[in-house]
C-alpha positions in Angstrom: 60.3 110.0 132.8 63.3 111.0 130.8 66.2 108.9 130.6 70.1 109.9 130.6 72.8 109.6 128.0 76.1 109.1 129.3 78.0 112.3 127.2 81.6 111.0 126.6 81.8 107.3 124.2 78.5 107.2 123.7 79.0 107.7 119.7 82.0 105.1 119.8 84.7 107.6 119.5 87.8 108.3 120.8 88.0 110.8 123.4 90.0 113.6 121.9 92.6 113.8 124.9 92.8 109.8 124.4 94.0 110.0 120.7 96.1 113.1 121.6 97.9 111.0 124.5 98.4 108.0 121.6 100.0 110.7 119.4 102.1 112.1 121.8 103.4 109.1 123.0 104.7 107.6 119.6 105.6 111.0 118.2 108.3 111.9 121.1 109.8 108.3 121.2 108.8 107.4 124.2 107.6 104.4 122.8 110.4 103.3 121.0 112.4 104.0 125.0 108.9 101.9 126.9 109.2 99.0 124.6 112.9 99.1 123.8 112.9 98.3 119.7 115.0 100.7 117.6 113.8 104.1 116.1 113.9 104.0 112.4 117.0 105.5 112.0 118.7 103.0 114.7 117.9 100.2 112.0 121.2 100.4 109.8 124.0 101.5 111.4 127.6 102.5 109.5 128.8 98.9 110.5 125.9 96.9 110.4 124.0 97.1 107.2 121.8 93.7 107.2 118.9 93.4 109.1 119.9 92.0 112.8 117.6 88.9 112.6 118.3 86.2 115.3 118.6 83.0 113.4 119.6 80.9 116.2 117.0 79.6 119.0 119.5 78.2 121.6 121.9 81.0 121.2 119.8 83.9 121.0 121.6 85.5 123.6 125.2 85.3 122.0 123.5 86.9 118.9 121.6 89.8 120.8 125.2 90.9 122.5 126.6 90.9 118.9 123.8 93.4 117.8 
């Protein structure tokens, strides 16, 4: 009696399209737009060179508007 081997993840890897999706989705920004943090160049802006930290648990929201 023979016995099947499933083809695709049977070695553990990735499926090519899988890692080409990954790829694709952080190298067009769409990840930066899905999970709304800045790109890397949105960091520092001309007016804002310190990192925008919240400092403040009760008035977070105050210092998210100033950002």
């Amino acid at each position: 009696m023979l016995k099947e081997y499933p083809m695709s993840g049977s070695t553990g890897e990735r499926p090519f399209g899988d890692i080409i999706t990954r790829w694709l989705f952080v190298s067009t920004g769409l990840a930066y737009d899905v999970f709304g943090t800045p790109r890397p160049n949105e960091y520092f802006t001309d007016e804002r060179q310190t990192l925008p930290l919240v400092s403040d648990r009760y008035g977070a929201l105050a210092q998210m508007e100033e950002f």
